[in-house]
C-alpha positions in Angstrom: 0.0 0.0 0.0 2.3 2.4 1.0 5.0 1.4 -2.2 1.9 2.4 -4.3 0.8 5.6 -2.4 4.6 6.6 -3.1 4.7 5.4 -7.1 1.4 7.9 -7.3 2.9 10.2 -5.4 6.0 10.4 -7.8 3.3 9.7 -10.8 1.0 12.4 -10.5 3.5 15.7 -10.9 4.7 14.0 -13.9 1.6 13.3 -15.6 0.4 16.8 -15.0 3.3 18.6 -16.1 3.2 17.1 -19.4 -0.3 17.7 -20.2 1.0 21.2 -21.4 3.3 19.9 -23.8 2.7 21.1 -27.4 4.4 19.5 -30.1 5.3 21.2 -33.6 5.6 19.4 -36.6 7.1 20.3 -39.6 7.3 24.1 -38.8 9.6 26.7 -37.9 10.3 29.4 -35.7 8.2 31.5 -37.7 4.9 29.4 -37.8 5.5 28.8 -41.5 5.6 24.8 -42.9 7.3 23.7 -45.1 6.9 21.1 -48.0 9.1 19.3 -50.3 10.2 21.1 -53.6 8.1 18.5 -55.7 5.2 19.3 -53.8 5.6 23.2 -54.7 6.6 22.2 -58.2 3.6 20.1 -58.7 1.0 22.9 -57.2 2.4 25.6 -59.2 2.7 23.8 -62.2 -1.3 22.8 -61.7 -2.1 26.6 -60.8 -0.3 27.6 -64.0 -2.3 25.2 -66.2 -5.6 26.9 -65.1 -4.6 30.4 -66.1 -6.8 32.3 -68.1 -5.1 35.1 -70.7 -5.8 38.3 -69.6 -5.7 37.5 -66.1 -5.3 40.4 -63.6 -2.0 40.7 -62.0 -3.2 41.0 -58.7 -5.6 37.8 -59.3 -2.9 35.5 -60.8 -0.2 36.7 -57.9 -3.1 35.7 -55.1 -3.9 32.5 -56.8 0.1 31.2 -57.1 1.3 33.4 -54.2 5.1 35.4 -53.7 7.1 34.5 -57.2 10.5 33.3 -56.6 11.6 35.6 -59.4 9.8 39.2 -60.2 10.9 41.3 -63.5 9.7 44.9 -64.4 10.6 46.8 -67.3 9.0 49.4 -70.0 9.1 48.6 -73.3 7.6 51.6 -75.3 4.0 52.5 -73.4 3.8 49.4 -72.2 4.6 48.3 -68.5 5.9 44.4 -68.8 5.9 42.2 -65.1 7.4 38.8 -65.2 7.0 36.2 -62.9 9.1 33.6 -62.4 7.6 30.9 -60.3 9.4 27.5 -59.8 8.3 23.9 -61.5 10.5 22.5 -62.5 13.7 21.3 -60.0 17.3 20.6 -62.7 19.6 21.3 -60.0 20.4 19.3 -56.4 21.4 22.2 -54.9 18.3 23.7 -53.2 19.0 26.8 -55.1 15.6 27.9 -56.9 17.0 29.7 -60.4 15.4 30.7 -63.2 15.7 27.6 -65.3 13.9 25.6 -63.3 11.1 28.2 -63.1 7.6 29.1 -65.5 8.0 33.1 -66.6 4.3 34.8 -66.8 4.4 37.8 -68.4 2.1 41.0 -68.1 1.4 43.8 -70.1 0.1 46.5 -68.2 -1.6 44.0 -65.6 -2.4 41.8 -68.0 -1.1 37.9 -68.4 -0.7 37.8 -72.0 2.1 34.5 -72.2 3.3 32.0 -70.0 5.8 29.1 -70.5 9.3 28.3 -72.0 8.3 30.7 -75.4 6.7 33.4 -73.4 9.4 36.0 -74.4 8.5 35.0 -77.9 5.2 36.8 -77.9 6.6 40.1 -76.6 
């Protein structure tokens, strides 16, 4: 009786200070998760195949989220925005570069090309 009073005893403060115990999985310091590249790859790539032409900038950047790449320049009147976003891993480096990424370009807000020929149309 007494050997058990004193195993409860013991037991108790233990159980109940580890029923505040959270644990994390799979995140960092800054509450963000990460994923595998092919997993990134593979949702951008399906994002990219629903695009509509003439998609707003702001819509398609909401959609597919922060590009790992972002280009602006003036060409004549018109305002051109590419965005680069990865699909493609070629390199074991963890490195994201522009080869292994989808280019969308805008015209003055507008997605007019996408793709490994999207320079093509401009």
């Amino acid at each position: 009786m007494k050997k058990s009073l004193l195993i409860l005893s013991l037991a108790l403060p233990l159980t109940l200070g580890l029923s505040g115990c959270v644990v994390s999985v799979g995140g960092d310091d800054d509450g963000h998760y990460s994923y595998s590249h092919n997993d990134r790859e593979y949702d951008n790539r399906k994002k990219i195949a629903r695009l509509q032409l003439n998609a707003s900038f702001g819509d398609v950047q909401q959609m597919l989220g922060v590009a790992d790449f972002n280009e602006v320049y003036k060409k004549g009147e018109e305002n051109i925005q590419v965005l680069y976003y990865r699909t493609n891993r070629k390199h074991a480096d963890g490195i994201t570069t522009k080869d292994e990424c989808t280019p969308l370009i805008f015209k003055n807000g507008a997605l007019v090309s996408w793709g490994d020929t999207a320079y093509s149309m401009l």
